[in-house]
C-alpha positions as CSV (number, residue, x, y, z in Angstrom):
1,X,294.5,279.1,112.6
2,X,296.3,282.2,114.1
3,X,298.2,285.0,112.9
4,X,301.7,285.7,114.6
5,X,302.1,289.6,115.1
6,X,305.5,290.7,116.6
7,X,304.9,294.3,115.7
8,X,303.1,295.5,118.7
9,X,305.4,294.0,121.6
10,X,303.0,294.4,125.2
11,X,301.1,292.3,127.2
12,X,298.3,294.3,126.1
13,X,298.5,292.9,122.7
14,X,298.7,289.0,121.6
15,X,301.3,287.6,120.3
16,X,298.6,285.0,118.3
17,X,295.7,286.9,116.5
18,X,292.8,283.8,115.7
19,X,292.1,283.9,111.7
20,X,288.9,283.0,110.2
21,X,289.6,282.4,106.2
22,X,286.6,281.7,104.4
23,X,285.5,283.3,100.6
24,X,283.5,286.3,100.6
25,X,280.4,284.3,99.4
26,X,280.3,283.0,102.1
27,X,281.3,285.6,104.7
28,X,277.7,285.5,107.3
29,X,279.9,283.3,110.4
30,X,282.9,286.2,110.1
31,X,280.7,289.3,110.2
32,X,279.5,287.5,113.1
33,X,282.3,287.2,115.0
34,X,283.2,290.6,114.2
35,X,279.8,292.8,114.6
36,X,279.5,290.4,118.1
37,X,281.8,292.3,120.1
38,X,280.8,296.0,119.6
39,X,284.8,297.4,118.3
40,X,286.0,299.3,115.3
41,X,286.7,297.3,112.9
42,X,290.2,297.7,110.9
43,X,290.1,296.8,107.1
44,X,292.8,296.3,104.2
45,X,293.1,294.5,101.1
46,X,295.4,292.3,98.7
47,X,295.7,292.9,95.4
48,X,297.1,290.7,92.4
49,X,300.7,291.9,91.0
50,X,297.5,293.4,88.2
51,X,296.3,295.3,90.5
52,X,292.9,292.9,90.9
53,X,291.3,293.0,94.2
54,X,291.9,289.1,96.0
55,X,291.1,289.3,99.0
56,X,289.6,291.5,102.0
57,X,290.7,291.5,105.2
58,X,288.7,292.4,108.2
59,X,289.9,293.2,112.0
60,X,289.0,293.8,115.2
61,X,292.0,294.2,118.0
62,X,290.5,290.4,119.2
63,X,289.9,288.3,115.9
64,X,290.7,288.6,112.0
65,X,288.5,287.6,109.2
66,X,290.3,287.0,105.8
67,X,287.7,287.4,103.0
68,X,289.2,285.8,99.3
69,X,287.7,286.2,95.9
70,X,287.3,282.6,95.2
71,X,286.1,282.2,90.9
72,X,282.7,281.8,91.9
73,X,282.9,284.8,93.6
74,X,284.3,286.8,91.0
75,X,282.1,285.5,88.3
76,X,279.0,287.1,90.3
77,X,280.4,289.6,91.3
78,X,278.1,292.0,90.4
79,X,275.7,290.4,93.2
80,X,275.4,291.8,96.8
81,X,276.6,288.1,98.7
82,X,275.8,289.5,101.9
83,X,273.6,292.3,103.2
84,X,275.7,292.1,106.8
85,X,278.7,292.6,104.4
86,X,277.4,295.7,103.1
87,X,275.7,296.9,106.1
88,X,279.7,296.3,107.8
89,X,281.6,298.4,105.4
90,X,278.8,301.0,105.1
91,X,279.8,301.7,108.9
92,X,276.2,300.6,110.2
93,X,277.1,298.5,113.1
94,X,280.7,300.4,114.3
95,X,283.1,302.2,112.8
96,X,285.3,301.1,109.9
97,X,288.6,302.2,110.0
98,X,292.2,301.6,107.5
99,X,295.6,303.1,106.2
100,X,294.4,304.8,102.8
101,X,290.8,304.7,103.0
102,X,290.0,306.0,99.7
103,X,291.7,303.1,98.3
104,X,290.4,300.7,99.4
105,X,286.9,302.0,99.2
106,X,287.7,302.9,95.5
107,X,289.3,299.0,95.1
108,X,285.7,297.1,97.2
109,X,283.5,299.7,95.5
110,X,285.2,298.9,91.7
111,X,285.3,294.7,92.1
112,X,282.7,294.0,94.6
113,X,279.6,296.8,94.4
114,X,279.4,297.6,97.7
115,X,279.0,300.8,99.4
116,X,282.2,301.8,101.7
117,X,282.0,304.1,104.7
118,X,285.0,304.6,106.9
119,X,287.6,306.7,108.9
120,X,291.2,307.3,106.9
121,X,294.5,306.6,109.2
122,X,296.1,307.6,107.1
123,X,295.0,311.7,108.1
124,X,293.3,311.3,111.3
125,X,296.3,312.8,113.2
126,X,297.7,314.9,110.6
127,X,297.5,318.4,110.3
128,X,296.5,318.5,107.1
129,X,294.9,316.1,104.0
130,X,297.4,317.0,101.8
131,X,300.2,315.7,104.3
132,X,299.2,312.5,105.2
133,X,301.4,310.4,107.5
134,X,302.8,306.9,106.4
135,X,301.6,303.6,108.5
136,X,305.0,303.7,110.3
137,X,304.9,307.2,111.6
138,X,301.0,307.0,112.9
139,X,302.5,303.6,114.2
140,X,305.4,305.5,116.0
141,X,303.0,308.1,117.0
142,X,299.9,306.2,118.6
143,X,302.6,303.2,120.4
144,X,305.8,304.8,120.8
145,X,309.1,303.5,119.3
146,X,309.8,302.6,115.6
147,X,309.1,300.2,113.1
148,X,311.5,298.2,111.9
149,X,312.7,297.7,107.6
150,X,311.5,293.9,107.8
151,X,307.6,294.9,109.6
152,X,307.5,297.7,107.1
153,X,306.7,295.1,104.7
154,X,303.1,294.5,105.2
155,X,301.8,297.6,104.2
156,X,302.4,296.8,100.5
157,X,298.9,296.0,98.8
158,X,299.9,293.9,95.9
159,X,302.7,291.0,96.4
160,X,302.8,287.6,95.9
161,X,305.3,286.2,98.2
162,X,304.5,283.9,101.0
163,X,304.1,286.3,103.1
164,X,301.0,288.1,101.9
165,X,298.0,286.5,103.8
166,X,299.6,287.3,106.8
167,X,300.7,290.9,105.7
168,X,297.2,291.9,104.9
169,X,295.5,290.9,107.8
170,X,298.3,291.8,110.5
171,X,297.4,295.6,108.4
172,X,293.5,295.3,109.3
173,X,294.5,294.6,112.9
174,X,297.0,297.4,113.6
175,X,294.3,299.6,112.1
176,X,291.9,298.3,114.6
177,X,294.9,298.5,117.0
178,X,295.3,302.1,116.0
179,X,291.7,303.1,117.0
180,X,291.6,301.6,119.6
181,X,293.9,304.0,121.2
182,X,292.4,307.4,119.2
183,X,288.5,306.9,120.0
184,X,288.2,310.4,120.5
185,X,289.5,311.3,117.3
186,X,287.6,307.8,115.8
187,X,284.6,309.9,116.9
188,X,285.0,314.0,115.1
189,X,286.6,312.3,111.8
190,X,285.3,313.0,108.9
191,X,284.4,309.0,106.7
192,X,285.5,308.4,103.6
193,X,282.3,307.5,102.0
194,X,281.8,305.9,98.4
195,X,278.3,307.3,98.1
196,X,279.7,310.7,97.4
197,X,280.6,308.7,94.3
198,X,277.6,309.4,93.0
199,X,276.7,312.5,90.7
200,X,276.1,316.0,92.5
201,X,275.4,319.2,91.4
202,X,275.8,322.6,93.4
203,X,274.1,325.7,92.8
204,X,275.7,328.7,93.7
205,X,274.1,331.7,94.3
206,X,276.0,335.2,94.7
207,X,274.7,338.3,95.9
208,X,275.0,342.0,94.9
209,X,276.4,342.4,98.5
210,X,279.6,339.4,97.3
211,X,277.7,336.5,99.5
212,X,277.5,333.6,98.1
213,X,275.0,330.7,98.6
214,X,275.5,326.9,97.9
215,X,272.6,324.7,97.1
216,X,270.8,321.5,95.7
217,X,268.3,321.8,92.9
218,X,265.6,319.8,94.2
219,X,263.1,319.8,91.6
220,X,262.2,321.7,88.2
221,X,259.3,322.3,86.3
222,X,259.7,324.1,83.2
223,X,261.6,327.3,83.7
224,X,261.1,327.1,87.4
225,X,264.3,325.4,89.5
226,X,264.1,324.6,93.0
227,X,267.0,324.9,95.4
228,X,267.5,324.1,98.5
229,X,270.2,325.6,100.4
230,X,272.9,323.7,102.1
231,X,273.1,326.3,105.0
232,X,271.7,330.0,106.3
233,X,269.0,331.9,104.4
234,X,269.3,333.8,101.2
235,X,269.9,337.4,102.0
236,X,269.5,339.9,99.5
237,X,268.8,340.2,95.7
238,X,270.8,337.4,93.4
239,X,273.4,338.5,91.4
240,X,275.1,335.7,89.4
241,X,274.0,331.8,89.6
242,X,276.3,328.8,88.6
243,X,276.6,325.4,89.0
244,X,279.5,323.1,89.7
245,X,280.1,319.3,90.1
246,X,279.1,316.8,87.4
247,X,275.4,316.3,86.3
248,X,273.6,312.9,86.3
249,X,273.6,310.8,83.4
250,X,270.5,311.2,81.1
251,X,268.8,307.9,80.2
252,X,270.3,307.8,76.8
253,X,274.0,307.8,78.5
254,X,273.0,305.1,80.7
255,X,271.5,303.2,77.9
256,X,275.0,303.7,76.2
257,X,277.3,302.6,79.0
258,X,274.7,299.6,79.3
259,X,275.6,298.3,75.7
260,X,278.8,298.9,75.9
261,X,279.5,296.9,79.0
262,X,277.2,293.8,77.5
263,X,279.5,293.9,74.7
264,X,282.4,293.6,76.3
265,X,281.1,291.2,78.2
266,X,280.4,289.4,75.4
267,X,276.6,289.2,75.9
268,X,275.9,291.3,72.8
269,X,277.7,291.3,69.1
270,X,277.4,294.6,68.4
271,X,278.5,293.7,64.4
272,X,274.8,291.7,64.7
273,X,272.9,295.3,64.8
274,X,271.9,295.7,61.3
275,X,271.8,299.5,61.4
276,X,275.6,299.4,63.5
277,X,276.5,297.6,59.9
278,X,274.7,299.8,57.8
279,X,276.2,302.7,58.9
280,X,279.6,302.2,60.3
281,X,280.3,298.9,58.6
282,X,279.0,298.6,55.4
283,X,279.7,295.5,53.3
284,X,279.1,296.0,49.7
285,X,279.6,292.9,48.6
286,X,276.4,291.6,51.1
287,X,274.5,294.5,50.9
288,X,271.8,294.3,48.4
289,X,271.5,297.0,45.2
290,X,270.3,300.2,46.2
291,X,266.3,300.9,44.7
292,X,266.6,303.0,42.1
293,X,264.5,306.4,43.2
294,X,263.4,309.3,41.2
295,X,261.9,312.5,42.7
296,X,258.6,312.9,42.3
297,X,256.7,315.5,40.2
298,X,256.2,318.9,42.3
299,X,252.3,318.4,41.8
300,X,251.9,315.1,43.9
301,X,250.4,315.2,46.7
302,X,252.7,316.0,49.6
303,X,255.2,317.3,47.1
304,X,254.5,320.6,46.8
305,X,256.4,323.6,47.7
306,X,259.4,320.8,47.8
307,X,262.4,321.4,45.3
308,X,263.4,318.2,43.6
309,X,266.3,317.2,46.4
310,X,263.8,317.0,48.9
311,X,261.2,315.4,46.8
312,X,263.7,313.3,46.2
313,X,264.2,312.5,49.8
314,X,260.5,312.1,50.5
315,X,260.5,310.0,48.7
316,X,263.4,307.5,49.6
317,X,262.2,307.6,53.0
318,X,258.5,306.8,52.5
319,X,259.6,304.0,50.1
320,X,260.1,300.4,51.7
321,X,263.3,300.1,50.4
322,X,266.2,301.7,51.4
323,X,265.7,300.6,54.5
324,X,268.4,303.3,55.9
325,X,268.1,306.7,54.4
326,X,271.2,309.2,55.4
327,X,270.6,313.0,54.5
328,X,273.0,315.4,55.2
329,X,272.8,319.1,54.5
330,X,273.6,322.6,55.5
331,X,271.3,325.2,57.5
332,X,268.7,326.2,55.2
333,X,268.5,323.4,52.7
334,X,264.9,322.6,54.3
335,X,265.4,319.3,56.4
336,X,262.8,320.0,58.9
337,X,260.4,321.0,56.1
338,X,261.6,317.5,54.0
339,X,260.6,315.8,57.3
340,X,257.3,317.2,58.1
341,X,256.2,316.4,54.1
342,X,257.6,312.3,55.4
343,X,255.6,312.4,58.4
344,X,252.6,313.5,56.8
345,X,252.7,310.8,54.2
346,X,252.6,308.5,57.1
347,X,250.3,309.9,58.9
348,X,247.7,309.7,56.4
349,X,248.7,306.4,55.6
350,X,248.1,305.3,59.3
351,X,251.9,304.1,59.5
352,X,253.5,304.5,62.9
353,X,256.6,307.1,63.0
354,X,258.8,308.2,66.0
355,X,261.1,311.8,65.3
356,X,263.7,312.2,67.8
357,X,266.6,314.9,67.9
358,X,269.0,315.5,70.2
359,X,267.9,318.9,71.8
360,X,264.5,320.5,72.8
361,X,265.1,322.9,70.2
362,X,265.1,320.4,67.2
363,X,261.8,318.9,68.4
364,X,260.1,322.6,68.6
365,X,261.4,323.0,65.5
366,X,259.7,319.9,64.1
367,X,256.7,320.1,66.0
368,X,255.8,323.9,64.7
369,X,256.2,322.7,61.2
370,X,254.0,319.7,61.5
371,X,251.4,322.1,63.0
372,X,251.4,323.9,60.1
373,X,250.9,320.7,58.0
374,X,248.3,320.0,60.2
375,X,249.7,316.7,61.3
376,X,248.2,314.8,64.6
377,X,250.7,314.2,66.8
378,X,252.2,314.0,70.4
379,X,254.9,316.0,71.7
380,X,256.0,313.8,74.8
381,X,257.7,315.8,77.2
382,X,259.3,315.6,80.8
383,X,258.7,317.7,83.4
384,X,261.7,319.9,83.1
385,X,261.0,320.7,79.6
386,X,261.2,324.1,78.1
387,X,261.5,326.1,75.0
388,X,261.2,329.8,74.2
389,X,257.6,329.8,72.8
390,X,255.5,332.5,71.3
391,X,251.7,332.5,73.5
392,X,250.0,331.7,69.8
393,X,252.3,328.8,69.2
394,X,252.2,327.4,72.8
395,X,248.1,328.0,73.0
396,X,248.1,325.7,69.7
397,X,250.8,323.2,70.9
398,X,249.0,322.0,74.5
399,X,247.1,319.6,73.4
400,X,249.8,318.0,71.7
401,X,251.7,318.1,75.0
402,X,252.7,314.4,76.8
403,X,254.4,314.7,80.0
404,X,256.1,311.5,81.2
405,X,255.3,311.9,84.3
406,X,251.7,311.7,83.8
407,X,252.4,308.4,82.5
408,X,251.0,305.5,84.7
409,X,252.8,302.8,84.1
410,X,250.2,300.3,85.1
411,X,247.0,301.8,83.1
412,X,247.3,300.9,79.7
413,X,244.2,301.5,78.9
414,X,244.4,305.0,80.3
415,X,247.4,306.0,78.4
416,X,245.4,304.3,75.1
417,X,242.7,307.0,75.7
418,X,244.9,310.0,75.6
419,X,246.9,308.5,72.7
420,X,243.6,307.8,70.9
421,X,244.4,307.8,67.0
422,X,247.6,309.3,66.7
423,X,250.4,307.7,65.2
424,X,253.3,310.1,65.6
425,X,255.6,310.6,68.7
426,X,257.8,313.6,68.8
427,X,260.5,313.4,71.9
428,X,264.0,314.2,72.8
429,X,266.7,311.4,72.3
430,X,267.2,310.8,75.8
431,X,263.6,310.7,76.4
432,X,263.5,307.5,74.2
433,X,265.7,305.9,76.1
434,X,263.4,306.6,79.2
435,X,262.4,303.2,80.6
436,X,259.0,304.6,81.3
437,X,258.0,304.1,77.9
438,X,258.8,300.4,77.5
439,X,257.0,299.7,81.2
440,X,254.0,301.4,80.4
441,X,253.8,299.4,77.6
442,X,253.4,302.9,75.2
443,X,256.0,301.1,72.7
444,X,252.5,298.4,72.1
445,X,250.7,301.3,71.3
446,X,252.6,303.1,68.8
447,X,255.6,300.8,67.8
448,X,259.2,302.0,66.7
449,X,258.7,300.7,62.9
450,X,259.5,303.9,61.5
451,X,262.4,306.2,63.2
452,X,263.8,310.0,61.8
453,X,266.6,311.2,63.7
454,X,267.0,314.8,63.1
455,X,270.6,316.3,64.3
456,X,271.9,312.7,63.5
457,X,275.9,313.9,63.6
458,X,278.3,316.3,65.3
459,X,280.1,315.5,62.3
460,X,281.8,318.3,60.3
461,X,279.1,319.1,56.9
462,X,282.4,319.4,55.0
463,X,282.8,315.3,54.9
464,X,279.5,314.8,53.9
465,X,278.9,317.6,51.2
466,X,277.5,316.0,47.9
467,X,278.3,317.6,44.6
468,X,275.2,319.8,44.7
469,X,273.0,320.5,47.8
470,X,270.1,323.0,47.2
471,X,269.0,325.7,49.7
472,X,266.1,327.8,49.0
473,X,266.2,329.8,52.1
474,X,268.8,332.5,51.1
475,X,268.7,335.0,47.7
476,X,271.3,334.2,45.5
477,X,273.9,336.9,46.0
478,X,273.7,335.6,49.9
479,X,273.8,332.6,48.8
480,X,276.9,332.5,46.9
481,X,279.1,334.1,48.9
482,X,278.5,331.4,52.1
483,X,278.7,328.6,49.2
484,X,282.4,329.7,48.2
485,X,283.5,331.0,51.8
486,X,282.0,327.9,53.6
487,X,281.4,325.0,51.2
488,X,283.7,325.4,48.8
489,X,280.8,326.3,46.2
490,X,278.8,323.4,46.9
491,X,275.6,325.0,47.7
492,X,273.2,326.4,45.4
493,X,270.4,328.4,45.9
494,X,266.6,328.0,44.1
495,X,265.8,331.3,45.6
496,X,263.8,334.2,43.4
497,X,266.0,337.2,44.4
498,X,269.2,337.7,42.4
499,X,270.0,341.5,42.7
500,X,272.3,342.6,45.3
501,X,270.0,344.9,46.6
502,X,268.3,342.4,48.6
503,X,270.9,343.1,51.5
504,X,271.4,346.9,53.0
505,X,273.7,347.5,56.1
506,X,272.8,350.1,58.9
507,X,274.8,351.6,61.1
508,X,273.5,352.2,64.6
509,X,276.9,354.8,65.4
510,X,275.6,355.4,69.1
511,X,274.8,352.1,69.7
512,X,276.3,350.8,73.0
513,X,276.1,347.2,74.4
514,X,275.2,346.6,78.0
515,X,275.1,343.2,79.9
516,X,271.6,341.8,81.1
517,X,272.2,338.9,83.3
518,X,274.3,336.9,81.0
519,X,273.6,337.9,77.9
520,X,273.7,341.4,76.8
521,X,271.5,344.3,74.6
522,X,272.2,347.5,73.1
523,X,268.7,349.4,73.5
524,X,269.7,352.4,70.5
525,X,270.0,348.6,68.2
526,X,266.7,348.1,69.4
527,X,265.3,351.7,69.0
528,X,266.2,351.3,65.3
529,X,265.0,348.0,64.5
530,X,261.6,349.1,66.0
531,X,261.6,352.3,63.5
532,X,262.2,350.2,60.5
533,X,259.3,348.1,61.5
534,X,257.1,351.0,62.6
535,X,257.5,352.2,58.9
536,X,258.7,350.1,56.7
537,X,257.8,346.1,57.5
538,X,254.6,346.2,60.0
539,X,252.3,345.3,57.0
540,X,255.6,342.7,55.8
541,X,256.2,339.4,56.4
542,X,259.6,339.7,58.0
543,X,261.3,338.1,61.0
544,X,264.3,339.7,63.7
545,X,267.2,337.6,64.6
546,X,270.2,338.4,66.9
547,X,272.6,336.2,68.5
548,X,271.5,337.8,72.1
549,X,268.3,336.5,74.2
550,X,268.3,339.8,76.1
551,X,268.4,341.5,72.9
552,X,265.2,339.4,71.7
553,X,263.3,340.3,75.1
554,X,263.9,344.0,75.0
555,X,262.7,344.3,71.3
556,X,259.6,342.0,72.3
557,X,258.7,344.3,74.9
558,X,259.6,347.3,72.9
559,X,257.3,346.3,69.6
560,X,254.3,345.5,72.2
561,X,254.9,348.5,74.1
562,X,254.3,350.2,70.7
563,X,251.6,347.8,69.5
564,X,253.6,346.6,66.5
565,X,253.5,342.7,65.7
566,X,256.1,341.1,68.0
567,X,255.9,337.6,67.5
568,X,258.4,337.3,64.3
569,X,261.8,338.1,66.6
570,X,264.4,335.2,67.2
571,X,267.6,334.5,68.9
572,X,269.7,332.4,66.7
573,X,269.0,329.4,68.7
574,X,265.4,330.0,68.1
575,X,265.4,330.6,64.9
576,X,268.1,327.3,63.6
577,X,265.9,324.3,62.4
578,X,263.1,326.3,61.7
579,X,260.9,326.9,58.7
580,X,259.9,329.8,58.3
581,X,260.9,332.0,55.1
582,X,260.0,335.6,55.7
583,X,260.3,337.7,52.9
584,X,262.1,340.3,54.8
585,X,265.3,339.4,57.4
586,X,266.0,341.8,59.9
587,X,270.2,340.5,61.4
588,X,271.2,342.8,64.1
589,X,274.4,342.7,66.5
């Protein structure tokens, strides 16, 4: 079968191009033909009036290969038919070459998987990307003369006249056609590649001298980043650092985009997930009765130092029915201490529990209080993992410490050793979703038969206020104002403290903030605070918060400096989720 070209009138060009048709399954005898003769090779493609990709057409100047999506094809599609395929378009054996290369990179890389590397026409002899030149004036330009209305047809991706098998190939063979004649510009272009599809992040360094620095973070461990720069050598002291581009997808997102594509491809019902039903679809006509629960006495075991809402919560979650406990609740109502009280039920019950949360912070959070509960547990960790800890808390939390990547995936009975008798898992969401822990077969170890998300929602605490929440963090007066100002005096306060002198107000008048890095301080703030310690609160159980992490450091290495107990200050990141209840709250701006 041949293809009739009338575009290209000279005896250097045939009149008759030979056509190959075959579907792409079964495209080995034209990559063949094509990779046999050494030339660039010119590519296109048809679309459906959808906008579906239908066919693929490939060229040299000598012979055309028409690749269709047959339904066998398409109904495996996500299968690499071909390594000669995708070593073709990726540019390995000569170079690719077509009219709107991103498009059709974007349209083979969308339906078909494969990687796409090749040179755009569509720029290569204009003087700029942002003016690129149609196919009839690169046409005009390479052969001389001009194209006529009817052979300006064929460059028109999706149609479904008679005339569209011979439309896109007679397009993959002008583009060969096209190189041909511009080798030497075929050569210094620049490809149009789909691998820069995937995720990248910069690092840009500036300098105090204006230069600035772009790099790759190559690895991290802990607070330490490598980066290795794209060109030169850093010069002088670093200024400002920022990153651009858009960051890989943790293993949780991945885990998310997988479910979402099996459900709509109809491989999973997501209405079949009981806890999808439970939460977001509840049925009461199928559910069963909710257990009837009372809070325990404040003497039981476990119980104490718990006011009845979170006895009352212990309780529901350490009881084998419901089998889906929700609690909501405002900073300072005491979930991470409710929590700690479950876990420690199970613990000494031998019953296996994971606690996940969304940020390293949460699972700090958690893990300090189950230290002070003395609960045995393991804080699994990746490499890049890092928190803000005090050296007495981080001394006490090491041998708690599991990093994944001291996980050997086939040693079972290695990893069984260094789990030993513990039956409590502490870890980030994402880190759940890492697939090192179902390889390594750690899930056999200590099963998921018992999960407590902490930092469940985004959602606003407005929707989910009950008639009476109970915080016993705050005094009264405190108390009472955030309840009416915040949630519309919902929240009530167990605290001791009922007399407005519980808050004072200092003025630091010659205070004056200065930027460190990119936070900031105000060092007569600091001065001040350190005073009232010095001789009021050294002997007191009292904590520091601000809302700067410079402001932290500089009062840390201010109360050291001076010998004066250090290890109570906070940012307000630091300090969120926590449980401590100092007696004494130092707030400062």
């Amino acid at each position: 079968m041949n293809i009739q070209q009338g575009l290209l009138v000279s005896p250097d060009y045939p009149s008759h191009v030979p056509l190959l048709r075959l579907p792409l399954r079964r495209s080995e005898e034209a990559i063949r033909l094509l990779i046999s003769s050494g030339s660039t090779v010119g590519l296109s493609v048809a679309l459906t009036s959808n906008g579906v990709l239908k066919s693929v057409a490939l060229a040299t100047t000598a012979q055309i290969c028409l690749l269709y999506i047959d339904n066998a094809t398409r109904g495996a599609q996500s299968k690499i038919f071909d390594t000669k395929l995708g070593a073709l378009l990726g540019g390995s054996y000569s170079p690719v070459v077509g009219f709107e290369m991103a498009k059709l990179a974007l349209y083979i890389h969308h339906e078909l998987k494969y990687r796409t590397s090749g040179i755009d026409l569509s720029t290569l002899l204009s003087a700029s990307t942002r003016r690129p030149l149609t196919e009839n004036s690169v046409v005009s330009r390479v052969f001389g003369g001009s194209v006529s209305a009817r052979d300006s047809r064929i460059w028109a991706l999706a149609e479904e006249d008679g005339d569209a098998i011979t439309n896109v190939c007679l397009r993959a063979w002008i583009s060969a056609s096209v190189a041909l004649h511009c080798s030497t510009e075929i050569k210094a272009a620049r490809r149009v590649d789909t691998i820069h599809l995937r995720s990248k992040v910069s690092v840009h360094l500036k300098t105090s001298c204006g230069r600035e620095y772009i790099g790759q973070a190559t690895s991290a461990e802990g607070k330490q980043t490598v980066i290795k720069l794209d060109a030169g050598r850093l010069s002088g002291a670093v200024d400002t650092v920022y990153m651009s581009g858009r960051e890989e997808m943790t293993a949780a997102e991945r885990a998310q985009d997988e479910f979402v594509l099996l459900v709509l491809r109809g491989e999973r019902v997501i209405h079949r997930s009981p806890i999808v039903r439970w939460v977001w679809f509840p049925d009461e006509h199928a559910m069963k009765p909710k257990p009837q629960i009372e809070a325990p006495s404040a003497s039981t075991p476990g119980m104490q130092n718990l006011n009845e809402s979170q006895r009352l919560v212990v309780a529901a979650m350490t009881s084998p029915r419901p089998l889906l406990v929700l609690t909501h609740g405002p900073p300072g109502t005491g979930k991470t201490t409710t929590i700690s009280a479950a876990v420690k039920i199970w613990e000494q019950s031998n019953k296996p529990v994971w606690i996940v949360a969304q940020s390293n912070v949460a699972v700090k959070n958690i893990a300090e209080s189950l230290l002070k509960r003395d609960v045995d547990f393991i804080l699994m960790v990746s490499k890049e993992f890092y928190v803000e800890w005090h050296e007495h808390i981080y001394e006490k939390m090491v041998p708690h410490l599991l990093r994944t990547d001291d996980i050997v995936v086939d040693d079972l009975y290695a990893l069984e050793r260094r789990v030993g008798t513990k039956c409590v898992v502490l870890c980030t969401l994402s880190l759940l979703s890492n697939p090192i822990l179902q390889d390594s077969g750690f899930f056999e170890l200590i099963p998921v038969e018992r999960l407590v998300v902490d930092e469940a929602s985004q959602l606003d605490v407005f929707e989910y206020m009950s008639d009476q929440v109970t915080e016993d963090r705050m005094p009264i007066p405190i108390s009472k104002f955030i309840s009416d100002k915040v949630y519309d005096s919902k929240l009530r306060s167990e605290h001791s403290i009922s007399g407005m002198s519980c808050l004072s107000f200092v003025d630091v008048g010659k205070g004056r903030e200065e930027q460190s890095g990119l936070s900031w301080k105000n060092m007569d703030e600091v001065h001040t605070i350190v005073n009232l310690i010095r001789n009021y609160y050294r002997l007191a159980d009292f904590c520091v918060i601000t809302p700067y992490d410079a402001q932290r450091a500089a009062l840390e290495t201010q109360l050291k400096a001076e010998n004066l107990p250090w290890e109570r200050v906070f940012n307000v990141d630091s300090f969120q989720g926590s449980d401590y209840h100092p007696a004494h709250l130092l707030l400062y701006n």
